[in-house]
C-alpha positions as CSV (number, residue, x, y, z in Angstrom):
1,X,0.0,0.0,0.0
2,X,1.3,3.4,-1.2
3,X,1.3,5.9,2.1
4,X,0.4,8.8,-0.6
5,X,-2.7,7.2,-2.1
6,X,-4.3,6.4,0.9
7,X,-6.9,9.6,1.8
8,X,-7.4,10.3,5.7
9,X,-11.1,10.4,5.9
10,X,-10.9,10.0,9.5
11,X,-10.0,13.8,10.1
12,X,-12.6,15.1,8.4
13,X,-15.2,14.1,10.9
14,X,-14.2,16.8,12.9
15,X,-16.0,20.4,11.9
16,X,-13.2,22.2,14.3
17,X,-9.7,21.6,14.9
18,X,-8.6,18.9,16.6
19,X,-7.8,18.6,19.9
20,X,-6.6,15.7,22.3
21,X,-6.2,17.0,25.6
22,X,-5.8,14.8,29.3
23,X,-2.8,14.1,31.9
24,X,0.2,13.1,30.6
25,X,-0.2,10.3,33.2
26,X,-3.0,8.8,34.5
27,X,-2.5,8.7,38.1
28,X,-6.1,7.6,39.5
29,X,-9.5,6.9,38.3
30,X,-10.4,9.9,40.5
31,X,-8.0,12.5,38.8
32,X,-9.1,10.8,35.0
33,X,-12.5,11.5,35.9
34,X,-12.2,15.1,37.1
35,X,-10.3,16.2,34.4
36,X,-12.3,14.6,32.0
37,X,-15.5,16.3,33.5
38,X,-13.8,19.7,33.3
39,X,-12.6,19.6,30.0
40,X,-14.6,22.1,27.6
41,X,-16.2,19.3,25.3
42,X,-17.2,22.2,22.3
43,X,-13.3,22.4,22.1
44,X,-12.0,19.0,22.6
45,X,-12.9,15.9,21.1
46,X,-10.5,13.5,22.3
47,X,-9.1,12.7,25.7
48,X,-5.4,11.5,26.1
49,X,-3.8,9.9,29.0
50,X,-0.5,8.0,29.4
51,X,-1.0,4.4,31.0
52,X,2.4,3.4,30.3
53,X,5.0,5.9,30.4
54,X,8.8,5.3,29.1
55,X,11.4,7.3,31.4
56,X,14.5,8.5,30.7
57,X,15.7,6.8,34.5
58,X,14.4,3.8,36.1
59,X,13.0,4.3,39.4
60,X,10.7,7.3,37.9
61,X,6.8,6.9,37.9
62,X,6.5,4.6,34.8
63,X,2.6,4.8,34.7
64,X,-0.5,2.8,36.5
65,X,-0.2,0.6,33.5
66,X,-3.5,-1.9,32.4
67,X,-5.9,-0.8,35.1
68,X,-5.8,2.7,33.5
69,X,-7.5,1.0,30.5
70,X,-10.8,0.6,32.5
71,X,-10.6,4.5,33.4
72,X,-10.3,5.7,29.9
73,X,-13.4,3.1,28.8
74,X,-15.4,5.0,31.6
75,X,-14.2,8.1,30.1
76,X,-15.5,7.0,26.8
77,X,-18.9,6.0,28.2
78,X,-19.6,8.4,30.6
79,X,-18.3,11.5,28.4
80,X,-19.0,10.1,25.1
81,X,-15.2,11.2,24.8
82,X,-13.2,9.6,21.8
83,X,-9.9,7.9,23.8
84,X,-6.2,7.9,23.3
85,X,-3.3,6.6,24.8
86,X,0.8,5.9,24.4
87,X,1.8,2.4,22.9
88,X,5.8,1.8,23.2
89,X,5.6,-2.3,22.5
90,X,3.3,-4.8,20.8
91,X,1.8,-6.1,24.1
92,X,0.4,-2.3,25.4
93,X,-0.9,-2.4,21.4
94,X,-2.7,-5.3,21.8
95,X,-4.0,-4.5,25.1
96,X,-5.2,-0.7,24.0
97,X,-7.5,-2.7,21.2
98,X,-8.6,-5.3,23.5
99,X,-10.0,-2.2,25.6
100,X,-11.5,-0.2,22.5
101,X,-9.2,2.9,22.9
102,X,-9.7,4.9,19.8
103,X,-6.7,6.6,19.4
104,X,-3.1,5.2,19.6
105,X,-0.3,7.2,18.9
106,X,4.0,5.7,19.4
107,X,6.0,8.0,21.3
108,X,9.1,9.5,19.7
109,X,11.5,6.7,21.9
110,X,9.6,3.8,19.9
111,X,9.7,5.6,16.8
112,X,13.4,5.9,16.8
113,X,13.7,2.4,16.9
114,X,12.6,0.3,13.4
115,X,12.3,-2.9,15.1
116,X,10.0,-1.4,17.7
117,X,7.7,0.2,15.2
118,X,7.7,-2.8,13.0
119,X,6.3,-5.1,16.3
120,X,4.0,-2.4,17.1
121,X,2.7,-2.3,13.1
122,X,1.8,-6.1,13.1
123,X,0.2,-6.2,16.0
124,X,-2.1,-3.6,15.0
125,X,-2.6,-4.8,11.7
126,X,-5.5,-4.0,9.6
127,X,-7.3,-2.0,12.6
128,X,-9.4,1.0,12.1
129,X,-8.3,2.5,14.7
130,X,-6.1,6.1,14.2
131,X,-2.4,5.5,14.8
132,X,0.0,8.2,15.1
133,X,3.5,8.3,15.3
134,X,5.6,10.9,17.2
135,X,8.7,12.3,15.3
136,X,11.9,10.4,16.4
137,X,13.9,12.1,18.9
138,X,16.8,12.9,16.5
139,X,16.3,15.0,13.6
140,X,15.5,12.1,11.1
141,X,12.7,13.1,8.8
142,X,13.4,9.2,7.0
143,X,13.0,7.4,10.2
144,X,9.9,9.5,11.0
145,X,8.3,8.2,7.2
146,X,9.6,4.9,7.8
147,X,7.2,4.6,10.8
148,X,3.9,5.8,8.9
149,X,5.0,2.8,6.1
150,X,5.4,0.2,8.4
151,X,2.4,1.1,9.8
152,X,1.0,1.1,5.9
153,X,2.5,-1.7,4.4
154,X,0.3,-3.7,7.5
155,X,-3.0,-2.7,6.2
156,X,-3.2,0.4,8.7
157,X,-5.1,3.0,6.8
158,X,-6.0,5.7,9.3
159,X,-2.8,7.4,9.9
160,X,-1.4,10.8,11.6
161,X,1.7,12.2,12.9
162,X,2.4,14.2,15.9
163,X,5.4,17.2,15.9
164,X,6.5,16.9,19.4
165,X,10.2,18.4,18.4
166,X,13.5,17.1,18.4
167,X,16.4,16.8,21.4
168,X,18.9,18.9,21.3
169,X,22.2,19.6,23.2
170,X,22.1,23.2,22.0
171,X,20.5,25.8,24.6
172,X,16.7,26.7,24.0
173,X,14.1,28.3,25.4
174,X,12.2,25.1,24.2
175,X,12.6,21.6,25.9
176,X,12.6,20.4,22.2
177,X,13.6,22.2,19.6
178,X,10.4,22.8,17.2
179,X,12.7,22.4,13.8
180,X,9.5,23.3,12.3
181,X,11.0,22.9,8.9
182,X,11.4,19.0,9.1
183,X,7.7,18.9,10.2
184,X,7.1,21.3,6.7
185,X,9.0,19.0,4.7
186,X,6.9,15.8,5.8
187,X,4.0,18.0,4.9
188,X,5.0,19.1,1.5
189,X,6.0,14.9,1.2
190,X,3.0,13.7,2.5
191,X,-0.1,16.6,1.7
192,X,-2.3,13.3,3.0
193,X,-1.4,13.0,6.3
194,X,-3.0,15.1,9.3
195,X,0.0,16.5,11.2
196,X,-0.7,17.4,15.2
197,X,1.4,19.9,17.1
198,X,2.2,19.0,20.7
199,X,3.1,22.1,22.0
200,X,3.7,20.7,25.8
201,X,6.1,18.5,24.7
202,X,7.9,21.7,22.1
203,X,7.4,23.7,25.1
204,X,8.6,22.1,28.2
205,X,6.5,24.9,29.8
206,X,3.4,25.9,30.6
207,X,3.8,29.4,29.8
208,X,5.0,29.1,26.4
209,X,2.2,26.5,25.4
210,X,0.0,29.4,23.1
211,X,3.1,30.4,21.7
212,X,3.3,27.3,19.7
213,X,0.2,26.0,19.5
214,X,-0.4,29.4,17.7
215,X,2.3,28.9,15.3
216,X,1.1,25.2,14.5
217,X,-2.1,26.4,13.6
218,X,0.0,29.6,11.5
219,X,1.3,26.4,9.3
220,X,-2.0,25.0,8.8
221,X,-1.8,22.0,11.3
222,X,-4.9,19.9,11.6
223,X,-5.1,20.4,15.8
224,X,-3.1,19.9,18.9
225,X,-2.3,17.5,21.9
226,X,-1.7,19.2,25.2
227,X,-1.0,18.0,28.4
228,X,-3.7,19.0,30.9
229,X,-4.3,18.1,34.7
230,X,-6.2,19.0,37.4
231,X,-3.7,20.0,39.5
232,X,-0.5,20.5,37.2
233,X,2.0,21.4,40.0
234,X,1.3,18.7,41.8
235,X,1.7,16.1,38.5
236,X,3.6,13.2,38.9
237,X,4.8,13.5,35.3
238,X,6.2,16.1,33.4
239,X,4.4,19.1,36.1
240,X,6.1,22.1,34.4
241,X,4.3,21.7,30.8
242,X,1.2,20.5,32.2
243,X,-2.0,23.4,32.3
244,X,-5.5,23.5,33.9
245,X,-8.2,22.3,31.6
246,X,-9.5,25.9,32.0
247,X,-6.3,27.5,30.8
248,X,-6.3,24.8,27.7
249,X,-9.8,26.7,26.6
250,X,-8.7,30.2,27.2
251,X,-5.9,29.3,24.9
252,X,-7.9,27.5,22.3
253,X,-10.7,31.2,22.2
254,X,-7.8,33.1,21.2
255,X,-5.9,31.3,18.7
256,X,-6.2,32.4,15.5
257,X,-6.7,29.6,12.7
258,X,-5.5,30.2,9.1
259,X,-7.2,30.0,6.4
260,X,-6.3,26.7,3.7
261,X,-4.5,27.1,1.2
262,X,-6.3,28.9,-2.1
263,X,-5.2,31.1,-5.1
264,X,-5.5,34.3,-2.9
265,X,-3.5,33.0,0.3
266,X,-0.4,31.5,-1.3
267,X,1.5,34.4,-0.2
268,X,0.9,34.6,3.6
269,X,0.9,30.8,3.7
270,X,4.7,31.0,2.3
271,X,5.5,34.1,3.9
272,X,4.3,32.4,7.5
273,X,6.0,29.0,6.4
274,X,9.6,31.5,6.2
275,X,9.2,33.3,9.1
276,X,8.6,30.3,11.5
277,X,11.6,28.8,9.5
278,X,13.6,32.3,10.6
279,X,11.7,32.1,14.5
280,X,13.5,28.4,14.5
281,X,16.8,29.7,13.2
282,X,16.8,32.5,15.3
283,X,16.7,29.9,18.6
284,X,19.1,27.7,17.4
285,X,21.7,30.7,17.0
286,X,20.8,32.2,20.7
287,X,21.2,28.6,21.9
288,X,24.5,28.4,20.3
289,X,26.0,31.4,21.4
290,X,25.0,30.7,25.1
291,X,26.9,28.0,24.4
292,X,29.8,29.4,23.7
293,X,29.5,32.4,25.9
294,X,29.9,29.3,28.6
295,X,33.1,28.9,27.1
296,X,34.4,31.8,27.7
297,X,33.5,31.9,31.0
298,X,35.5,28.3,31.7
299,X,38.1,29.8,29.6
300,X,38.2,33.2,31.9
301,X,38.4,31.2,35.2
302,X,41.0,29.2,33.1
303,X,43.0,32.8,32.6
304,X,42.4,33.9,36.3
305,X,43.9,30.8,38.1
306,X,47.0,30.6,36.0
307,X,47.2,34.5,36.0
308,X,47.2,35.1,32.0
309,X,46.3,38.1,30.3
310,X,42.5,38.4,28.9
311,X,42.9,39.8,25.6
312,X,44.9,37.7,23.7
313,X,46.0,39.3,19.9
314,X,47.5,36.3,18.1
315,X,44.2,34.2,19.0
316,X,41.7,36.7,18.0
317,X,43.5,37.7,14.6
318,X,43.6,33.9,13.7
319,X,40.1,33.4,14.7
320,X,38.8,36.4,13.2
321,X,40.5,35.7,9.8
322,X,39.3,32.1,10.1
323,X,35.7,33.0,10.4
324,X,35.5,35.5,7.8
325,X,36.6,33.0,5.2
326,X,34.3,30.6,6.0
327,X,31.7,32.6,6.3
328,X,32.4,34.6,2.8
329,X,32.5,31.0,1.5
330,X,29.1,30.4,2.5
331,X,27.6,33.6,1.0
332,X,27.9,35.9,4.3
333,X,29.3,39.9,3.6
334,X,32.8,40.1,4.8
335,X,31.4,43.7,6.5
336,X,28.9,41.7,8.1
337,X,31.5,39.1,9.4
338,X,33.5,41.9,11.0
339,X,30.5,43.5,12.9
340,X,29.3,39.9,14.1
341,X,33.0,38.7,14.9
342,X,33.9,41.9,17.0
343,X,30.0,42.0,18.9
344,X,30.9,38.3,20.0
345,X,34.4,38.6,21.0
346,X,33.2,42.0,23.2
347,X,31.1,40.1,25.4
348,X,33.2,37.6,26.0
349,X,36.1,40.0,26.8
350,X,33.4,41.3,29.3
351,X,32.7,38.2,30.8
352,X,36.4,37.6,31.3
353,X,36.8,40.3,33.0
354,X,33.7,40.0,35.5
355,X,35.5,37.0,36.7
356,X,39.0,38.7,37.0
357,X,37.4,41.5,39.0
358,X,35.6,38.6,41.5
């Protein structure tokens, strides 16, 4: 089965965005319940919560596991809720369709992982169900296609994929770096296929969750998962990017949607697609020269224990000259180089010498 011929019907049941909202754990049938009962139901039309949860460091709250099953079915039937929940093996697969959950998506730690995903894809094969895939924790727009054709080639036929963002070393202010162009180039290579934004994941904090979910819907996403619990300080997963089902409405009132694209709107759509492109850039630069302004600071406490001079003329003429041919060779303005070159090499004189003065 070709991924590009098959048409996503399932998405077009919804006359609104959608939106898949619920604890990023489930932690009791009680907590399930109440947020369930306090999520606005003219917004969201799915509810999501993690029964088994993969963590980066055993001994961490690894989720309620089966029994949280039963609480999303009396979600389903008391709410009239559509359901959806985390599979990371073949066995949690299984169990999520012996329960009836609606929607299954494979977190980006499965997805990473071929021989995981191919398990996963035959023991869900030929279902109805929706499945949708995470992107891989790394940067690999391949792997993240490979997923959606395992899932294809096993008779799977109602397929998403979620943009939770990528890991990153860099500094952000995002606890995954959006990379929103490798989400834009599945789109352009897959037009069929419903793409979700998860800004709590992206975000890594509640206060930046409208930020993105905003700019998903600015590149014409088809809805949002977001992390909602009743009490999200007191979470016992992922607190920080977790918001009151109140707040999630709020949010969802005052986003703006785009319109689809049409003859008339090519120009925006583009123009939006660049400057999300240039918002991503832009974080990845400030991430990298925090990154380096922390080595001139090891570098300054370096100087000060040994006693050597600051300002060293040799090392910045080299550098200097370095940088400006690499970056003529890559199209930059030798002018530019020079005002660039000198603005970074100023503040890190400057933080060299706040740790001489100490």
């Amino acid at each position: 089965m070709n991924i590009q011929d098959i048409k996503q019907d399932w998405i077009d049941q919804f006359e609104k965005p959608l939106i898949i909202a619920g604890p990023c754990s489930a932690e009791s049938e009680k907590q399930v319940m109440e947020i369930a009962e306090r999520l606005d139901k003219d917004y969201v039309q799915v509810y999501r919560a993690g029964i088994w949860k993969p963590r980066t460091k055993p001994g961490s709250f690894e989720g309620v596991g089966a029994i949280g099953l039963n609480w999303l079915k009396r979600v389903k039937d008391e709410f009239n809720m559509l359901t959806a929940t985390e599979v990371a093996n073949a066995s949690h697969a299984k169990l999520a369709l012996e329960f009836d959950v609606d929607y299954l998506w494979i977190g980006a730690r499965s997805t990473v992982n071929p021989f995981t995903m191919q398990e996963i894809a035959e023991a869900l094969r030929d279902t109805d169900k929706v499945v949708l895939v995470k992107n891989p924790v790394n940067p690999d727009l391949d792997l993240w296609i490979g997923g959606l054709e395992r899932l294809a080639a096993q008779g799977i036929k109602n397929l998403g994929v979620i943009h939770r963002g990528f890991s990153s070393h860099n500094k952000s202010k995002y606890r995954n770096n959006p990379q929103w162009q490798i989400a834009l180039e599945l789109k352009d290579r897959l037009p069929n296929i419903p793409i979700i934004g998860d800004p709590s994941h992206i975000a890594g904090r509640r206060d930046l969750i409208a930020e993105v979910a905003q700019q998903a819907f600015n590149l014409e996403y088809n809805g949002l998962m977001v992390e909602t619990h009743c009490n999200p300080d007191e979470a016992w997963s992922d607190a920080k990017q977790q918001i009151l089902p109140e707040t999630l409405k709020d949010i969802l009132v005052d986003i703006t949607l785009r319109k689809k694209n049409d003859s008339s709107d090519v120009f925006s759509t583009k123009l939006n697609r660049y400057r999300n492109e240039i918002d991503e850039l832009d974080n990845q630069l400030l991430g990298l020269l925090a990154s380096r302004m922390d080595v001139a600071k090891k570098i300054g406490n370096l100087k000060k224990e040994h006693n050597v001079a600051i300002f060293q003329p040799d090392r910045w003429n080299v550098l200097k000259k370095l940088a400006i041919r690499n970056g003529t060779r890559m199209g930059l303005s030798e002018e530019f180089l020079e005002h660039l070159l000198v603005s970074i090499h100023k503040e890190s004189v400057d933080l060299q010498n706040e740790i001489m003065d100490k």
